[in-house]
C-alpha positions in Angstrom: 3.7 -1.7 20.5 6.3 0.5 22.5 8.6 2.7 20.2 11.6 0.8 21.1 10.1 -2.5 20.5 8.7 -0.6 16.9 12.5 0.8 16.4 13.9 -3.1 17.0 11.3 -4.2 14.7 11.7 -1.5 12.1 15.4 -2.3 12.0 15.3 -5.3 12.1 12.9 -5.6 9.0 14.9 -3.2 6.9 18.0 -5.9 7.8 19.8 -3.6 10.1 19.0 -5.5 13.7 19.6 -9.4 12.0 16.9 -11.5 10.4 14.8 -9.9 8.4 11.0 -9.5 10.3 8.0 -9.7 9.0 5.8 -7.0 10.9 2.0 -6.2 11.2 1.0 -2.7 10.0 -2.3 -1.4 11.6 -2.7 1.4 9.2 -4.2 3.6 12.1 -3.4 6.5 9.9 -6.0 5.4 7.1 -9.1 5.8 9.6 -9.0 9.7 8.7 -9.0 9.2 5.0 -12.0 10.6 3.0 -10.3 11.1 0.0 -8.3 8.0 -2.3 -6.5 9.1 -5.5 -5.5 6.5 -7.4 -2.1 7.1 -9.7 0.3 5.5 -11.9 4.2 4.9 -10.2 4.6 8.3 -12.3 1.8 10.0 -10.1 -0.3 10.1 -13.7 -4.1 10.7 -12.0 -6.8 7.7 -12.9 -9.2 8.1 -10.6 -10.2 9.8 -7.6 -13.1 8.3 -4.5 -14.5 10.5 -2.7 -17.3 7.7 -1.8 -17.9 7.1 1.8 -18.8 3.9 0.8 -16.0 2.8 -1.4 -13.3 4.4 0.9 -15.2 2.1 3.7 -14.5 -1.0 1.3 -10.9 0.1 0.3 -10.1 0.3 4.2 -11.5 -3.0 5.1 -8.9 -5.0 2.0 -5.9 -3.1 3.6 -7.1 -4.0 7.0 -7.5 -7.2 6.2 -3.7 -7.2 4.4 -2.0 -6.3 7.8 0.8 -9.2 8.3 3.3 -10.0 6.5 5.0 -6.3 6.2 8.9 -6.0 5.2 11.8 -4.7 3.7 13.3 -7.0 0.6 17.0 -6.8 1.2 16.7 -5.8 -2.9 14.0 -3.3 -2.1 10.7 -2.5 -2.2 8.7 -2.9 -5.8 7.1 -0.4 -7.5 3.9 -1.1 -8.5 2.0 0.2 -12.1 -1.1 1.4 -9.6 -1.3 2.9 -6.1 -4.1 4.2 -3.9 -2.6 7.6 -2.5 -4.9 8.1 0.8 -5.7 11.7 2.2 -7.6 13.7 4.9 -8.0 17.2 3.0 -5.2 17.8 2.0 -2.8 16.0 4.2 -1.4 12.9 3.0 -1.6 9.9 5.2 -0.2 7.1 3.2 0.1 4.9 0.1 -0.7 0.9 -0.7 1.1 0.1 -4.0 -1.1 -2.9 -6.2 1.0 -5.4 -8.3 0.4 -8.3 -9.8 1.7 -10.6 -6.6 2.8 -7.8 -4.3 1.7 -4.9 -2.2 3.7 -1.6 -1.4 3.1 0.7 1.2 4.2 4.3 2.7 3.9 3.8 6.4 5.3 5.6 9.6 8.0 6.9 7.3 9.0 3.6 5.4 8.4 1.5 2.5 7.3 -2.2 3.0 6.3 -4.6 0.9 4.1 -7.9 1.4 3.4 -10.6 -1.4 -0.1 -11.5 -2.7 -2.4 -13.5 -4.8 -3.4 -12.1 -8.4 -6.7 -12.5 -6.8 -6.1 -9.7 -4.4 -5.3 -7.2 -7.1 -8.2 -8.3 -8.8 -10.8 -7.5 -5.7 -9.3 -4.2 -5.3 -9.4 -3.0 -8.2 -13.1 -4.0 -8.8 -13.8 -2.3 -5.5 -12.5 1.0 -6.9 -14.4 0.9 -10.0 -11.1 -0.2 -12.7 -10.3 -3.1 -14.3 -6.7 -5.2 -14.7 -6.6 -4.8 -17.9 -7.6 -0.8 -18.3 -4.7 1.3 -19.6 -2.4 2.1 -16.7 0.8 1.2 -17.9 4.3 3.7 -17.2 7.5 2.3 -19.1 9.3 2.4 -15.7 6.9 0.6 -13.7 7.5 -3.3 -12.4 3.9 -4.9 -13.2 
């Protein structure tokens, strides 16, 4: 996608060009990750992959979560857990987990998506944690 046609799109979806849009995000940035730390909305470390093969895994669910993408004119949730994504020590991006939403850090922006319970559930087995382990903040949504 041209950068003009991303600009229209990007405005458009944060409900500065009309109608909100729903957008695609290719998460091109996540193919250099080889480090995931996973944190609280407060940054509190849980867990940190380093695993080739679970990174491979995390990669393919936000791949496969690519439509859908925008801005809630009431603004982005904030989710209890997020995946923080790095290449050293460069960071390239973050997906937020909630119960029935995701929340990423892309090309600058915050977007958000919804999505099954189901979803959360799969991810969070694929990194090794379970719904119900203790990662609660007082300030975070669900």
């Amino acid at each position: 996608m041209g950068a003009r046609n991303w600009l229209s799109r990007l405005l458009s979806a944060v409900g500065l060009g009309g109608e909100p849009e729903y957008m695609e995000l290719t998460f091109e940035s996540l193919n250099e990750t080889d480090r995931i730390v996973v944190t609280t909305n407060l940054n509190r470390p849980l867990k940190r992959i380093e695993e080739a093969e679970t990174i491979g895994k995390v990669l393919e669910f936000v791949k496969g979560h690519r439509d859908g993408w925008h801005v809630p004119p009431e603004g982005v949730p904030v989710a209890k857990v997020r995946l923080n994504f790095y290449h050293g020590d460069r960071p390239l991006g973050n997906l937020g987990v909630g119960r029935t939403f995701l929340a990423a850090h892309q090309h600058g922006s915050f977007f958000s998506k919804t999505s099954a319970e189901t979803d959360r559930s799969r991810l969070l087995e694929i990194i090794g944690m379970q719904d119900d382990q203790d990662i609660s903040d007082p300030l975070a949504h669900n």
